[in-house]
C-alpha positions as a printed Julia matrix, in Angstrom:
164×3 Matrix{Float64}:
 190.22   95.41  10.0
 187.4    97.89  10.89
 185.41   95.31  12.21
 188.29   94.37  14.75
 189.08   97.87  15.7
 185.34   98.59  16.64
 184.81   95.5   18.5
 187.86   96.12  20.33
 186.78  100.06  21.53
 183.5    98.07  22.35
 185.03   95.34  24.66
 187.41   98.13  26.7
 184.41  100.51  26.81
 182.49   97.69  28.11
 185.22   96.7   30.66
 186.07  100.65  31.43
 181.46  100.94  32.5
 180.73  101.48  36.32
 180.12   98.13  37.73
 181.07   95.74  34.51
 182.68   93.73  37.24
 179.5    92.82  38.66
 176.95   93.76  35.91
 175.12   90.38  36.69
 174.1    92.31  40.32
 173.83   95.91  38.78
 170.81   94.15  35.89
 169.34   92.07  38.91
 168.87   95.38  41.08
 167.44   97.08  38.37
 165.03   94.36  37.14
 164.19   93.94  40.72
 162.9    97.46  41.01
 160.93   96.8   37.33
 159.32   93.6   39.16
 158.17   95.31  42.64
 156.87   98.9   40.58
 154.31   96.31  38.83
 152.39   93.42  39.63
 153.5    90.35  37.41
 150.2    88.88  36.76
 147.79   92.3   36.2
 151.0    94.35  34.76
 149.31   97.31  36.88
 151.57   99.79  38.94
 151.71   98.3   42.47
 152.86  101.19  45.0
 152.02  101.04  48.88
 149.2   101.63  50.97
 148.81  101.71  54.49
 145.4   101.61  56.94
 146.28  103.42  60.46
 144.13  101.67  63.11
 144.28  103.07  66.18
 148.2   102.99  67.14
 148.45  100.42  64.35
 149.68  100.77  60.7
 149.15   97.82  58.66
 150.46   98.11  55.35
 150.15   96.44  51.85
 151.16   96.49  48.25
 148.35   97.38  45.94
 147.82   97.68  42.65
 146.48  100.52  40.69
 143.53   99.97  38.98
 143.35  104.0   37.42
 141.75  103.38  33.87
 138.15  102.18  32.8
 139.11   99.09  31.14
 141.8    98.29  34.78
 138.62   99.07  36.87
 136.49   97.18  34.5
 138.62   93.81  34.54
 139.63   94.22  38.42
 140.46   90.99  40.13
 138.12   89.12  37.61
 139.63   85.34  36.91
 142.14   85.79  39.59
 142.46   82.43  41.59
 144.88   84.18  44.42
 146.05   87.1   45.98
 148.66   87.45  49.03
 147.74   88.42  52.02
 149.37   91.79  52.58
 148.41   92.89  48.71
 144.99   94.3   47.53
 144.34   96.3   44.7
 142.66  100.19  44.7
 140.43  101.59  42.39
 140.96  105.24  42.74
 138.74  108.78  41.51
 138.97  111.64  40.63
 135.9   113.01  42.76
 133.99  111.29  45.42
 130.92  109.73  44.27
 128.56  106.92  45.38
 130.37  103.36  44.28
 128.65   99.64  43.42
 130.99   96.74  43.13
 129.46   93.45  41.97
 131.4    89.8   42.75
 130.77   88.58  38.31
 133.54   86.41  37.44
 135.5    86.91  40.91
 136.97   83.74  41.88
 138.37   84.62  45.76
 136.03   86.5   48.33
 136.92   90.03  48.74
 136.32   92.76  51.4
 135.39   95.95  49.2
 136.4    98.89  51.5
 134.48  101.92  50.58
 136.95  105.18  51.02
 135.65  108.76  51.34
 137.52  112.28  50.74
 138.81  112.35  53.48
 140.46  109.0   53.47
 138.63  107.9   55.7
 136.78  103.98  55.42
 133.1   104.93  54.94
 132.31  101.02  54.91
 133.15   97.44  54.49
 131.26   94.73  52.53
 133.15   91.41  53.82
 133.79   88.77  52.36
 131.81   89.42  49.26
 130.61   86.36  47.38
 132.02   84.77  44.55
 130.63   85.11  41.41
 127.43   86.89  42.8
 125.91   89.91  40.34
 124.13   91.31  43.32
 125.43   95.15  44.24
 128.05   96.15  46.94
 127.15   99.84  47.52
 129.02  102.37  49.3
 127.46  104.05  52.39
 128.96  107.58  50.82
 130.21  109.28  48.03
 133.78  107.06  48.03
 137.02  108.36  46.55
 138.88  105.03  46.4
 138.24  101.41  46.84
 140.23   98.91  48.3
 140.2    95.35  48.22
 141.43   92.86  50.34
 141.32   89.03  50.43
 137.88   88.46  52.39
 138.17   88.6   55.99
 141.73   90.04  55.98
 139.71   93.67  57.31
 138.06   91.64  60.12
 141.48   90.07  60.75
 143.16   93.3   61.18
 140.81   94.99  63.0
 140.2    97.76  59.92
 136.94   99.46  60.7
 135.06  101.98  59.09
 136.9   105.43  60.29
 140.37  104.14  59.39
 142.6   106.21  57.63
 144.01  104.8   54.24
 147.15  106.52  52.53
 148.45  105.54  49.13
């Protein structure tokens, strides 16, 4: 008889919650904001990230490479990245940055960002695979990359201001 009573509070608490007439939408909002706060193949944070050129803003959905072992494993093995996404390996301080291409399926253009946010330089379309070094111009704050070519395509240039 317990059993009855306590399944019965349950079901009219249930029916009595804010939105139990449309839970199915309420869950789907809130596992849509779960999906878009991290990428579903890295599991990193994504959050936005916009380049002002000129009287342009182009804008894209990164994701956060903050720890050793993120920045380590970058966009190693990946076989494809949207256009308008990137991801950005971010610092503490500005200091002088290599990138290599080792086990990077998809060119990339590695965008060198100083201090000031500003794009100190852009190695395009990097090669795949390729152990040589991609070096910074500058001490660089953050790096951002791209699918190769998508900076040339967009008309980012070194001097572009990058928010995230």
């Amino acid at each position: 008889m317990r059993r009855i009573l306590v399944a019965a509070l349950m079901i009219a608490v249930a029916a009595c919650s804010p939105g139990a007439g449309n839970a199915g939408s309420s869950l789907a909002v809130a596992e849509d904001v779960s999906v878009a706060a991290v990428h579903p193949v890295s599991g990193l944070a994504v959050q936005p990230l916009t380049v002002q050129v000129g009287q342009g803003v182009h804008r894209f959905r990164v994701e956060m490479a903050r720890t050793a072992e993120e920045q380590a494993q970058g966009l190693m093995f990946r076989t494809e990245m949207a256009p308008d996404e990137g991801m950005l390996f971010p610092r503490q301080e500005a200091r002088m940055a290599s990138f290599w291409m080792k086990n990077t399926l998809i060119p990339l253009d590695i965008i060198f960002i100083g201090a000031d946010q500003r794009i100190i330089n852009i190695a395009a379309n990097t090669v795949p695979y390729s152990t040589v070094p991609v070096p910074s111009d500058g001490p660089a704050l953050a790096i951002l990359e791209l699918n190769g070519g998508r900076a040339a395509e967009l008309g980012i240039v070194p001097g572009a201001k990058v928010e995230w």
